[in-house]
KEDRENZA-382660 format. One record per residue (C-alpha): residue in three letters; y negated, x negated, z negated. Coordinates in pm, whole numbers, padded with zeros to 5 digits, always signed. Layout:
% residues N
AlaYXZ/...
***
This chain:
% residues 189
Unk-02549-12060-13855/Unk-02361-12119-13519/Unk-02620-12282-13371/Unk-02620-12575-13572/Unk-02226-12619-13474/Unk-02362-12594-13092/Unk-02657-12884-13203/Unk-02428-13116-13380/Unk-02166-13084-13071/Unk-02439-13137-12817/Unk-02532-13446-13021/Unk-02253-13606-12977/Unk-02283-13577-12581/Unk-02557-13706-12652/Unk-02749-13398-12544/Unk-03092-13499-12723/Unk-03340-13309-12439/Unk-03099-13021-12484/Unk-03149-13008-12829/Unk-03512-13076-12841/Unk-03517-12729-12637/Unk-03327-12522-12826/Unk-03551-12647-13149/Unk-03837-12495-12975/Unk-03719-12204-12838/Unk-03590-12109-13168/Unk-03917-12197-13316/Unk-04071-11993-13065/Unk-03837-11669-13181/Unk-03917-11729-13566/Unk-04290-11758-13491/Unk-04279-11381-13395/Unk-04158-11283-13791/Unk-04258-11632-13955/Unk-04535-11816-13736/Unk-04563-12104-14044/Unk-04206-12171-14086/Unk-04189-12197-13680/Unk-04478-12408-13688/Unk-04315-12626-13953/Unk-04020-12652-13705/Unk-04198-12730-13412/Unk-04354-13066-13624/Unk-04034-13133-13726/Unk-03967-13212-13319/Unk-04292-13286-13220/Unk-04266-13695-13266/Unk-03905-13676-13072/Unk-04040-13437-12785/Unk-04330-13680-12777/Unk-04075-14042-12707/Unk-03961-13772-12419/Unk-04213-13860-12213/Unk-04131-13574-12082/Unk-04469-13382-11967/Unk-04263-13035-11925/Unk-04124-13050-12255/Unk-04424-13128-12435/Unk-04580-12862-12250/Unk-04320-12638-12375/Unk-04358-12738-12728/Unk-04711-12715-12698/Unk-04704-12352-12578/Unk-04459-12251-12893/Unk-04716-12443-13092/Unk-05016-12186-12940/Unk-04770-11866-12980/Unk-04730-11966-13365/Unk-05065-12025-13413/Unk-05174-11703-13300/Unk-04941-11518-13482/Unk-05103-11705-13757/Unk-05477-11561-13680/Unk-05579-11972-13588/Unk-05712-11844-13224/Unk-05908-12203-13190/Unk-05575-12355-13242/Unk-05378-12142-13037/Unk-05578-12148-12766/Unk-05594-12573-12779/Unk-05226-12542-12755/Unk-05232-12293-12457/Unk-05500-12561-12276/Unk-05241-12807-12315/Unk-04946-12658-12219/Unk-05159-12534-11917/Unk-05254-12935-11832/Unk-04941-13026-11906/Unk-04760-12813-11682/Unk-05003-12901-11421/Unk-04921-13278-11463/Unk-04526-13180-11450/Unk-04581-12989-11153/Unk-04428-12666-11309/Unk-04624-12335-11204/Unk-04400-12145-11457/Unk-04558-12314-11743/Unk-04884-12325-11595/Unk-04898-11910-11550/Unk-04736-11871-11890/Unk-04997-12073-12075/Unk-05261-11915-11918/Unk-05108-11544-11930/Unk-05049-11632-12338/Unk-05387-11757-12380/Unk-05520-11416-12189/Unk-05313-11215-12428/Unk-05467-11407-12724/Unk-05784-11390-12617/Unk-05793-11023-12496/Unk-05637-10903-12864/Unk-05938-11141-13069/Unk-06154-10856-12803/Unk-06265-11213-12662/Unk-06332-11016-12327/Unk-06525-11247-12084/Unk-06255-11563-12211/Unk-05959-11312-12184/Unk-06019-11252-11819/Unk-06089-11633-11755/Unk-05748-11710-11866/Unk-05606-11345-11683/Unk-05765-11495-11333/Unk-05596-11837-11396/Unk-05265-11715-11505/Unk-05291-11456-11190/Unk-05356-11747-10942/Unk-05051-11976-11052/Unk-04843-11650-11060/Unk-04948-11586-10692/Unk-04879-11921-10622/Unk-04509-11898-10703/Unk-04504-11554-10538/Unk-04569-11751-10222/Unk-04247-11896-10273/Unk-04059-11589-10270/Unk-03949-11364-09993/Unk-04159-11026-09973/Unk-03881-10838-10122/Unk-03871-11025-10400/Unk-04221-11070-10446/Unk-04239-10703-10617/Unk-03939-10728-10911/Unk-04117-11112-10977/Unk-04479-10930-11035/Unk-04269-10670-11277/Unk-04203-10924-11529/Unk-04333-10828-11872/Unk-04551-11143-11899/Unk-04691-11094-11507/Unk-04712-10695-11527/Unk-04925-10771-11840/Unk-05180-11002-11619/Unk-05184-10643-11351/Unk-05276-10399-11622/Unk-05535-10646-11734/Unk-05690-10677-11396/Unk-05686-10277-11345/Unk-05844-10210-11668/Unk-06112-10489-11539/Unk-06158-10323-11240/Unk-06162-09951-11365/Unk-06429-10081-11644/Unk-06625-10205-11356/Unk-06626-09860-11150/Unk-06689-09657-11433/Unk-06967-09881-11582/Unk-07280-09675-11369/Unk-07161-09362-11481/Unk-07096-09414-11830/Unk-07450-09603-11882/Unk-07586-09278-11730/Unk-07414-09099-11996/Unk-07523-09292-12226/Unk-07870-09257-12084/Unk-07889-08869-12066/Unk-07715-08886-12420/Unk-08057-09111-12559/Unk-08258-08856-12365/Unk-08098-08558-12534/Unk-08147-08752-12863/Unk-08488-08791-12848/Unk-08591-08509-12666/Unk-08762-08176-12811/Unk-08738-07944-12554/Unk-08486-07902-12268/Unk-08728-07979-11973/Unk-08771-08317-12146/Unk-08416-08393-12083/
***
């Protein structure tokens, strides 16, 4: 394919970082139709990400290595890899890939219906979000909050908060339902 024209040129400038990205974000792609095969890229890098020393690109690689491994079904795994990227990030000082881990391990979490962990990681990934919106000026702080990734941490939030609202009335549902169940008559009810 073309890219491997674009790696062998970038080689030669001696373009190794550069490369070492473009492994894992097309690792990162083929994990979404192939999560083995891009998990069998990304250990193909790992050792030359790793003599990086580069904490942002190891948290990068470590966050492809989480998205594989929950396309995979291996939720223990993905979410050690979301963890890391998370620390990672932290320790390269890049919100981005702190909000992203979190937000990924959220989404993992949420579709395993891992409900009490899948807001954990929500809350997290909403605070280093908010944290970079403090960075922006207020009329950019709305299109920022749109992003797919970000919107998804706001419609987990609302359906948090709407579960929480409508939690009295639906146990008293519930509890006129159990009523009507065991009930003979009417004025039992």
């Amino acid at each position: 394919p073309a890219y491997r024209e674009h790696f062998r040129a970038m080689s030669e400038e001696g373009a190794q970082r550069e490369m070492l990205e473009v492994e894992i974000d097309l690792a990162r792609l083929e994990a979404e139709e192939n999560p083995r095969a891009a998990l069998a890229r990304l250990t193909l890098v790992e050792a030359r990400v790793e003599r990086t020393e580069a904490r942002d690109l190891l948290a990068r690689l470590r966050l492809a290595q989480g998205l594989a491994h929950a396309r995979a079904g291996a939720l223990g795994r993905a979410l050690s890899g979301f963890e890391q990227a998370e620390e990672l990030g932290r320790q390269a000082e890049q919100l981005p890939l702190q909000a992203e881990a979190a937000a990924r391990a959220a989404w993992a979490t949420r579709r395993a219906g891992l409900v009490a962990l899948a807001r954990r990681y929500c809350e997290r990934a909403r605070e280093h979000a908010e944290r970079i919106a403090l960075t922006l000026t207020a009329e950019l702080r709305e299109p920022f909050f749109r992003h797919p990734l970000r919107a998804l941490l706001e419609s987990t939030s609302e359906a948090r908060g709407s579960q929480g609202e409508d939690g009295p009335r639906l146990r008293h549902l519930l509890d006129i339902n159990r009523r009507l169940n065991s009930a003979l008559t009417t004025q039992e009810v």
